[in-house]
VMD Tcl script that draws the C-alpha trace (Angstrom):
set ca {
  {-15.11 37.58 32.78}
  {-11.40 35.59 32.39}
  {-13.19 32.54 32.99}
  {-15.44 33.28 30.27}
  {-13.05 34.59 27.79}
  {-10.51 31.27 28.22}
  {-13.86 29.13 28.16}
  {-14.16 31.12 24.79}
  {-10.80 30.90 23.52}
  {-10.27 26.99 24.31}
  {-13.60 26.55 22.08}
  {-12.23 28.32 18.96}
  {-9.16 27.17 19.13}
  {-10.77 23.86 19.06}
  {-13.13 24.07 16.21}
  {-10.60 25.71 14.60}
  {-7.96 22.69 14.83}
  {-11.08 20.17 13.89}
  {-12.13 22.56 10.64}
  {-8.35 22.60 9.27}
  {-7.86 20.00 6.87}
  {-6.03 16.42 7.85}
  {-2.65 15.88 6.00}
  {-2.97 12.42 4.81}
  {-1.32 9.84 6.71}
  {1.28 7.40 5.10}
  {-0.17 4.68 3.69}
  {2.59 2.44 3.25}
  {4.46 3.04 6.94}
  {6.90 -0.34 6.54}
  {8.50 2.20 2.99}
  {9.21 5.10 5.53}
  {10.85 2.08 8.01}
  {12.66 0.79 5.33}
  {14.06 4.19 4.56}
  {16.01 4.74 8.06}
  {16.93 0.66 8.44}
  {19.20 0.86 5.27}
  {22.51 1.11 5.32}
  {24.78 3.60 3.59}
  {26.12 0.78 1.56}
  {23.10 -0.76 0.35}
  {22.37 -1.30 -3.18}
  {18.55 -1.27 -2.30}
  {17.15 1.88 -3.44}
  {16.00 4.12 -1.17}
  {12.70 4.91 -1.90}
  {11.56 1.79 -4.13}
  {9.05 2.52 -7.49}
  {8.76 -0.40 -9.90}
  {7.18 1.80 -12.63}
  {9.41 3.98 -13.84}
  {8.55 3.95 -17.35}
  {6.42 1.55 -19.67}
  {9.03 -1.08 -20.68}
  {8.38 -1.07 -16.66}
  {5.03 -1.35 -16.55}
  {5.40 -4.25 -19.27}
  {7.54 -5.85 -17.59}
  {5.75 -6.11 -14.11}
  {2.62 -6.95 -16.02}
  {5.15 -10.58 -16.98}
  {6.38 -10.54 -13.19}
  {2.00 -11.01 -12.58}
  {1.59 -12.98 -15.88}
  {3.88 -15.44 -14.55}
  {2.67 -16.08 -11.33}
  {3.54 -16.11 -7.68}
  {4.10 -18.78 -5.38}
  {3.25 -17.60 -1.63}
  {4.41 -19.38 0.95}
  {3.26 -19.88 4.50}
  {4.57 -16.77 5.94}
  {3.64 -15.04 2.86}
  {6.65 -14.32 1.41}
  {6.18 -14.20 -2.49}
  {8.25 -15.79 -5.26}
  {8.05 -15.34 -8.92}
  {7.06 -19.03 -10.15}
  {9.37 -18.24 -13.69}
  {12.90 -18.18 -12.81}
  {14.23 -16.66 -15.52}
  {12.51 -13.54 -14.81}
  {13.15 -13.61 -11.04}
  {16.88 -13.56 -12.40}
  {16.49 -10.29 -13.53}
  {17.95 -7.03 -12.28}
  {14.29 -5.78 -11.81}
  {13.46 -8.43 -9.47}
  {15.14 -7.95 -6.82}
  {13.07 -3.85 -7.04}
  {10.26 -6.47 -7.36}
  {10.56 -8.62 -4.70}
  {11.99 -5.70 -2.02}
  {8.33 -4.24 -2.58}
  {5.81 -6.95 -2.50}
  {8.06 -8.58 0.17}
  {9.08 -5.39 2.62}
  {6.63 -3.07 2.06}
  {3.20 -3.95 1.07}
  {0.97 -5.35 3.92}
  {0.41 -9.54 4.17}
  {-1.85 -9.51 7.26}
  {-5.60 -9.01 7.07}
  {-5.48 -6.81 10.04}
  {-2.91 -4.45 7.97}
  {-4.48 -4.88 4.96}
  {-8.19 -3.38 6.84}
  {-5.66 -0.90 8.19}
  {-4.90 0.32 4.51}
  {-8.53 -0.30 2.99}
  {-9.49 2.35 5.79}
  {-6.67 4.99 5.37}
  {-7.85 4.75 1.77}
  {-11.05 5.44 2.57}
  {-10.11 8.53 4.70}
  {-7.37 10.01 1.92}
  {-8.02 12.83 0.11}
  {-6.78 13.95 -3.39}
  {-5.06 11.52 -5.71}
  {-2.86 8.39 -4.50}
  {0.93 9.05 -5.28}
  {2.56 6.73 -8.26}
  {4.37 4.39 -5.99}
  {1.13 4.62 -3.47}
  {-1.01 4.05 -6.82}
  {1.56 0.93 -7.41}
  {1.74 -0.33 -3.70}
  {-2.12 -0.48 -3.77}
  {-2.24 -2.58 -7.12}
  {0.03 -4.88 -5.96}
  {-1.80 -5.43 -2.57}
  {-4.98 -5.64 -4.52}
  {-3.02 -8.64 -6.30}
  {-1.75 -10.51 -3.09}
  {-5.20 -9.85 -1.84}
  {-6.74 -11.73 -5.01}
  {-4.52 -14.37 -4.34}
  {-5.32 -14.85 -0.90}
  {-8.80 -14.54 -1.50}
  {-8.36 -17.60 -4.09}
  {-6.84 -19.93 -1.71}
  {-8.44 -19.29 1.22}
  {-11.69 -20.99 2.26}
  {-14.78 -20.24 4.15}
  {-14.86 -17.24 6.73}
  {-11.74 -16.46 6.14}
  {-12.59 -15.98 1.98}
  {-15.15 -13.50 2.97}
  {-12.70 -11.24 4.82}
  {-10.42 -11.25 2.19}
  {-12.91 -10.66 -0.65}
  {-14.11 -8.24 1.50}
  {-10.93 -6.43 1.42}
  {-10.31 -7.41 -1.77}
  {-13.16 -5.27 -2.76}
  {-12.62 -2.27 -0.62}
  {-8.90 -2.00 -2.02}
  {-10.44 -2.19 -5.89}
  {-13.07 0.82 -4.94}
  {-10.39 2.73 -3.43}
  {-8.17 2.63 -6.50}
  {-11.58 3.28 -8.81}
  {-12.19 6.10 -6.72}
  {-8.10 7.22 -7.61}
  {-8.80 6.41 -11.12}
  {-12.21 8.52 -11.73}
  {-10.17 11.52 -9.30}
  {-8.49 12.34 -12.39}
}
mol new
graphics top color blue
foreach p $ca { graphics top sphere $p radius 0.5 }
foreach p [lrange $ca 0 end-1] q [lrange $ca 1 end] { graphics top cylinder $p $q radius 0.2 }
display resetview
């Protein structure tokens, strides 16, 4: 009769644990590394957002306009130097550069924790997303072959996902 009643207890326990809902995992994980590897005199802000406001949004929409040059280990510059001069840039270039994924292997990784996230994408997940949908696009454009396939592919996953965000409203 014990046997039966742990037998029972182990199984509703574990439908129980599989029926609760999943708290969304982190979608950007090198943001939450870059929280704990600053230092306490670093000028970097702690949690980087671009968007703060629209002047913002204007303003990264120049950053884009502009152009990137991406070099071989992916690192990205703004092509216009007066605008990577400004005080904005350097919020810019912390995010594309530190925090949004480069590799097509992290990039799948975020397509499919998109896929599996419910409820509506965080502003500075929102902006993360946009601006790996725009390295993607870039990659996609000067890549060739096989290799242009897997990043259109992702390429088209990340645009659904943040569709799917945008209709979630």
């Amino acid at each position: 009769m014990q046997r039966k009643a742990l037998i029972l207890l182990i199984f509703s326990t574990n439908v129980c644990a599989t029926s609760l809902p999943k708290r969304n995992k982190v979608l950007f994980p090198l943001a939450q590394r870059l929280k704990r590897n600053l230092g306490l005199d670093s000028d970097i802000p702690i949690d980087p957002v671009f968007q703060k406001s629209q002047k913002d949004v204007e303003l990264l929409y120049e950053f884009l306009l502009g152009g990137l040059n991406i070099d071989n280990n992916f690192k990205c510059f703004l092509k216009d130097e007066e605008l990577a001069s400004l005080r904005s840039a350097k919020k810019f270039d912390l995010i594309v550069n530190h925090i949004i994924p480069k590799n097509i292997i992290d990039i799948r990784r975020l397509t499919y924790r998109l896929s599996k996230y419910s409820g509506q994408l965080k502003s500075e997940d929102f902006e993360r997303t946009m601006l790996t949908l725009v390295f993607t696009a870039y990659q996609a454009s000067k890549s060739q072959g096989h290799q242009q396939d897997t990043w259109a592919e992702s390429l088209v996953n990340i645009f659904q996902a943040l569709i799917h965000d945008l209709k979630s409203y």
